[in-house]
C-alpha positions as CSV (number, residue, x, y, z in Angstrom):
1,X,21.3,-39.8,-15.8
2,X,23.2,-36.7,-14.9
3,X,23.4,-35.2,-18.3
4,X,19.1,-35.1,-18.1
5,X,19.7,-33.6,-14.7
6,X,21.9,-30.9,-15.7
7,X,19.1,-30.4,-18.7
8,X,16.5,-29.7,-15.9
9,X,18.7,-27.9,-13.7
10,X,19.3,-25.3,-16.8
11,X,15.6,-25.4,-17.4
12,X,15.2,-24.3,-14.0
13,X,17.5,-21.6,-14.0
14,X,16.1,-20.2,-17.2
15,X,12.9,-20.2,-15.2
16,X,14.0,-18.2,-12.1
17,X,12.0,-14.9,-10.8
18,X,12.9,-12.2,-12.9
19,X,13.9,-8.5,-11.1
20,X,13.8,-5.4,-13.3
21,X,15.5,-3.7,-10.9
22,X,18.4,-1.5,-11.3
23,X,21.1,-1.2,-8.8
24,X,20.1,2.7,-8.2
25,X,16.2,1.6,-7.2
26,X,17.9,-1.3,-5.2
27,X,20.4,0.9,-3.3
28,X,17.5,3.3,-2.8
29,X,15.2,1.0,-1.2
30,X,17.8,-0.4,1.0
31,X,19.1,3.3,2.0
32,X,14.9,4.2,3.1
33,X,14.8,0.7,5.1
34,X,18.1,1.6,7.1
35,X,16.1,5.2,7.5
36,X,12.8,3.2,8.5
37,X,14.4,1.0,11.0
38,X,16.9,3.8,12.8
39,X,15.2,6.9,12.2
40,X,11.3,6.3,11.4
41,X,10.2,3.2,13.3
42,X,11.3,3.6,16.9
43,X,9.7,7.1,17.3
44,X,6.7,7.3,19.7
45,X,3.2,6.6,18.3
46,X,1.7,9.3,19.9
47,X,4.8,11.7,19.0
48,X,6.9,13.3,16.2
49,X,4.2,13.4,13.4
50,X,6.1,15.9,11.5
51,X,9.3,14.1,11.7
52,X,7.7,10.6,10.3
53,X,6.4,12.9,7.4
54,X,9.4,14.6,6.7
55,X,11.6,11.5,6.5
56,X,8.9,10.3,3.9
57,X,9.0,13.3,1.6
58,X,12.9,13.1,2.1
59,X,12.7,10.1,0.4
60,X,9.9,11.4,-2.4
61,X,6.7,11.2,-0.6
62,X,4.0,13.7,-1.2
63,X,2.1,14.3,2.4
64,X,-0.4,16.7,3.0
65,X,-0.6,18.7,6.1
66,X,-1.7,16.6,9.1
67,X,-1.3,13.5,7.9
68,X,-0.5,10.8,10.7
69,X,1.6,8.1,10.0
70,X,1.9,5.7,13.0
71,X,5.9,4.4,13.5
72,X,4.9,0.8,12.7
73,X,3.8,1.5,9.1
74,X,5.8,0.1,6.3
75,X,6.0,2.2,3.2
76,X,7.4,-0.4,0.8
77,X,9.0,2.6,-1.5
78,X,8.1,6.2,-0.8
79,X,8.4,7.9,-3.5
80,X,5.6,6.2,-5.2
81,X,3.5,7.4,-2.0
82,X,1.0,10.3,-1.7
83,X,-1.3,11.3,0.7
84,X,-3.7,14.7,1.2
85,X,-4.2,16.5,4.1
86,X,-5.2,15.5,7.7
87,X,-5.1,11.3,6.3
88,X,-3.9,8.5,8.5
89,X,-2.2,5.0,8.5
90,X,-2.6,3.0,11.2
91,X,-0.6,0.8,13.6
92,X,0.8,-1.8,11.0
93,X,-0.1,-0.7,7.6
94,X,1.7,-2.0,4.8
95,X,1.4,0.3,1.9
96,X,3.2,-2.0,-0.7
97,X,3.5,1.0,-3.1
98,X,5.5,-1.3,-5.9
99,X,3.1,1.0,-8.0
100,X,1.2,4.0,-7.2
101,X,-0.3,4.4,-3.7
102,X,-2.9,7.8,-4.0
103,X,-4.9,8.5,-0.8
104,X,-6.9,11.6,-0.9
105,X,-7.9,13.9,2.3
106,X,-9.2,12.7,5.4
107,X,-8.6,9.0,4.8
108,X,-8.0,6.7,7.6
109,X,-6.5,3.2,7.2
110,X,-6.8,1.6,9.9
111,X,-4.0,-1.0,11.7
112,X,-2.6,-3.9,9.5
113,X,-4.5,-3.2,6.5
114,X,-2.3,-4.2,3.5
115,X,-2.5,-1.9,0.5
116,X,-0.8,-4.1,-2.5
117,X,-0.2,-2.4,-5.3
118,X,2.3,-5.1,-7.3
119,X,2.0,-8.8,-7.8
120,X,3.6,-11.3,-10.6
121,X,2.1,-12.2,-13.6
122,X,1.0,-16.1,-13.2
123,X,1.2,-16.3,-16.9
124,X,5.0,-16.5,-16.8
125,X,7.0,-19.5,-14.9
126,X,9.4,-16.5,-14.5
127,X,6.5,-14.4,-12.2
128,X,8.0,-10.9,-13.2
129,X,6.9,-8.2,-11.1
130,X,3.4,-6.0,-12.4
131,X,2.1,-3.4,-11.0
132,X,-0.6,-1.4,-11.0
133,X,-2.2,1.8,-8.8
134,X,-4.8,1.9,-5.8
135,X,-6.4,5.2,-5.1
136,X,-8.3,5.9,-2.4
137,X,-10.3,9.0,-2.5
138,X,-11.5,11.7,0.3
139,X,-13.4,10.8,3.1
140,X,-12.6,6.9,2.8
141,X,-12.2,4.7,5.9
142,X,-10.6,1.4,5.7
143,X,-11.0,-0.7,8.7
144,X,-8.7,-2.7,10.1
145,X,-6.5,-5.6,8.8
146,X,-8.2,-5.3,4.7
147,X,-6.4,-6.2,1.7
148,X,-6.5,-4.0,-1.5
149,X,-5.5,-5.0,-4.8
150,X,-3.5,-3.4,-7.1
151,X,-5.7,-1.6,-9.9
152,X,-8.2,-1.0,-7.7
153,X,-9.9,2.8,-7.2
154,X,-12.0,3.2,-4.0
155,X,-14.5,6.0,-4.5
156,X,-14.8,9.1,-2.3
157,X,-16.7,8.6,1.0
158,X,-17.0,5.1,1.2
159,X,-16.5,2.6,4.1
160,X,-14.6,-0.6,3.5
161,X,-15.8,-3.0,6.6
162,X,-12.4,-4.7,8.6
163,X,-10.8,-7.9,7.0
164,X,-12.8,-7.1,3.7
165,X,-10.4,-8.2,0.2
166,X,-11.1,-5.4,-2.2
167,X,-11.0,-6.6,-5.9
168,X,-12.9,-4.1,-7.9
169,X,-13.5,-0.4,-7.4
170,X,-16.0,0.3,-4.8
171,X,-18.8,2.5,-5.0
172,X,-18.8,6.7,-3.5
173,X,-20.9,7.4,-0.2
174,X,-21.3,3.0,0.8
175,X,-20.7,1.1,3.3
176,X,-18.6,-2.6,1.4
177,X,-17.8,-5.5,3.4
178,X,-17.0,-9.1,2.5
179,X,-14.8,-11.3,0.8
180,X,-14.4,-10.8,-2.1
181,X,-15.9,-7.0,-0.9
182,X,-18.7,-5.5,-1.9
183,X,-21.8,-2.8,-1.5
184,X,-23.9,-3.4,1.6
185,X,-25.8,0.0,1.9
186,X,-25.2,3.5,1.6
187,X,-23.4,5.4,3.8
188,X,-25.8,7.8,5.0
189,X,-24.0,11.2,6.5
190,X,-26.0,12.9,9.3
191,X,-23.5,15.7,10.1
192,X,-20.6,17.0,8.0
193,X,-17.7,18.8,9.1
194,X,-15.8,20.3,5.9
């Protein structure tokens, strides 16, 4: 009996969760979460903008101008981060930026939406870590508390309605709601301010 436990113990371990890793990422991630939590998260919400930003590019961000970035967002890994000008994320974002997180200009995601851009591949008892890029182009508001998939493009203009999962690319100038999310109507602009 132990000898076919020690078999399924080995079987086991050859079927642990697989890292690809290095030590370098590793050591950088934990060197922006000691930042984060000293520097970064107990700043004032309604303060020190410029400071939140510049910690961020410190650590390979690319921000645009005006961006707002309230204390209680979690940027999973900067450098793979980048927002244009005058864009926002909320009051308990997670921006999960395993892969490639692109927000364009004047974008507002609002509090504890998740943005996920890696998961594990199901086909593998190992579940190693994929990735894959969200963009979110100008003019997009994300209400609160959605999800975003990784691989997912959200086209300029739209509005994704709160606690919506978005699965697929969504539609320029419409207004997408729903689990999984999709096109309700278009997004009719009255006035525009460049």
């Amino acid at each position: 009996m132990s000898e076919s436990l020690n078999d399924v113990t080995r079987d086991f371990r050859s079927l642990r969760y697989r890292s690809d890793f290095s030590t370098a990422a590793k050591l950088r991630r934990f060197a922006w979460e000691v930042v984060w939590l000293l520097a970064f998260r107990p700043t004032p919400r309604w303060a020190l903008h410029g400071w939140r930003r510049q910690l961020l590019r410190w650590f390979g961000a690319d921000i645009g101008e005006g961006c707002r970035i309230a204390p209680s967002c979690r940027v999973w890994a900067p450098w793979n981060l980048a927002m244009g000008a005058f864009s926002a994320l909320g009051d308990g974002v997670d921006c999960y930026s395993m892969g490639r997180i692109t927000l364009g200009s004047k974008v507002a995601v609002s509090q504890r939406t998740f943005l996920c851009a890696g998961s594990h591949d199901i086909r593998s008892l190992s579940r190693p870590l994929i990735t894959g890029p969200i963009v979110i182009e100008d003019h997009v508001w994300i209400a609160a508390e959605c999800f975003v998939h990784p691989d997912v493009v959200i086209r300029e203009g739209a509005v994704i309605g709160a606690r919506s999962v978005v699965l697929k690319e969504m539609p320029a100038w419409s207004v997408c709601a729903g689990n999984p999310c999709r096109k309700i109507k278009d997004r009719v602009v009255k006035e525009r301010h460049v």
